[in-house]
C-alpha positions in Angstrom: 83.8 111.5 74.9 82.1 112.9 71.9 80.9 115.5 74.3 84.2 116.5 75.4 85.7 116.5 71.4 82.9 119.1 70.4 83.6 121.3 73.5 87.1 120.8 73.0 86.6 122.1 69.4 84.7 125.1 70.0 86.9 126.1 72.5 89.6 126.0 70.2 87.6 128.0 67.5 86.7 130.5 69.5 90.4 130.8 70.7 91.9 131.0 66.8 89.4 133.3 66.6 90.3 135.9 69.6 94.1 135.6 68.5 93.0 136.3 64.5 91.4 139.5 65.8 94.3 140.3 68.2 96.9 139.9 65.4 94.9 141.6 63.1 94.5 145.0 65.4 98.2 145.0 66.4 99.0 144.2 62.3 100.2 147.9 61.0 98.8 148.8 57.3 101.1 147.8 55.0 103.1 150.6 53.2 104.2 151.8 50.1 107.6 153.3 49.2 106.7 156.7 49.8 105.4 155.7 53.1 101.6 155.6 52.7 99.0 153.5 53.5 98.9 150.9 51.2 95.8 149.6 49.8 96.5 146.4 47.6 100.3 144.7 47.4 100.7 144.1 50.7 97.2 143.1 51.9 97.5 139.8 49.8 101.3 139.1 51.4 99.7 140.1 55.1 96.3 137.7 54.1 98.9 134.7 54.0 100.9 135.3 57.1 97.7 135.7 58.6 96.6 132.2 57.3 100.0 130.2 58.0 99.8 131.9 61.3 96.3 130.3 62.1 97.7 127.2 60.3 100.2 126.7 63.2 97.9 127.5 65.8 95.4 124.9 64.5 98.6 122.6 64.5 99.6 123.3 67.9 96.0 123.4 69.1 95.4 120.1 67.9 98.5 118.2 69.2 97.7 119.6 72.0 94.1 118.2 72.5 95.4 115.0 71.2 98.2 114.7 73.8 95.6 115.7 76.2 92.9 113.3 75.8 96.5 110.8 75.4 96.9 112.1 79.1 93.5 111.7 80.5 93.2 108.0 78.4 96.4 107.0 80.5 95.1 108.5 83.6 91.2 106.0 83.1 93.7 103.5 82.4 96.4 103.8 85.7 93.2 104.5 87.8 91.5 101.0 86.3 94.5 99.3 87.3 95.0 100.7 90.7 91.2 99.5 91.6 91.7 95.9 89.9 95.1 96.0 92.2 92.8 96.7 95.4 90.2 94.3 94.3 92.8 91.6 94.2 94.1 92.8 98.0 90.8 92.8 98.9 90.1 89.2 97.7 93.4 87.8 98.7 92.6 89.2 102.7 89.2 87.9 102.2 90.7 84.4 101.4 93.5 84.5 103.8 90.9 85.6 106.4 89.0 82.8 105.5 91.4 80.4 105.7 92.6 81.4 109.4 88.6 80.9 110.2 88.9 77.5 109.1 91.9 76.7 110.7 90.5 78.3 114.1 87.6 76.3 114.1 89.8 73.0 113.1 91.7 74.2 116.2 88.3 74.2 118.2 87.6 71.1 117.0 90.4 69.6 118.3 90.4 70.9 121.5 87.2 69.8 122.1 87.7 66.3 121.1 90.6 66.1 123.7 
């Protein structure tokens, strides 16, 4: 499981990562009035977009991981208790097999006494 959680994690770094750099190329500069590149207001303002942005993907990321693993917990679980259900048939046949064995040879018993 710990496995899983590290993978899990890296795959999610590396996929903040890939959208950071994707965001960032489609990002135009920021401008000033006159219409020109500008070099320092607006990179500060664009800096915490950027960061809330990868706040929420974080967020999302991680509730989705959580109701993952929630999903494949529920799955182990259903799965144990579909083969503790078939153990049970199993044993109940076995008994009730048993039991017509007995009686059959009660039944031979019988028959051979008369």
């Amino acid at each position: 499981m710990a496995l899983d959680r590290t993978k899990l994690l890296e795959a999610v770094g590396l996929m903040i990562a890939k959208e950071q750099l994707e965001e960032a190329a489609r990002a135009p500069f920021p401008r000033d009035e006159t219409g020109s590149v500008s070099s320092d207001g607006g990179s500060e303002a664009l800096r915490m977009k950027e960061l809330e942005a990868e706040e929420k993907r974080a967020e999302r990321e991680e509730r989705r991981a959580e109701r993952e693993a929630e999903d494949r917990r529920a799955d182990r679980e259903r799965e144990a208790e579909e083969r503790k259900a078939e153990r049970e048939a199993d044993e109940r046949k076995r008994e009730a097999d048993e039991r017509r064995a007995e009686r059959e040879r009660q039944f031979q018993m019988e028959l051979k006494r008369m």
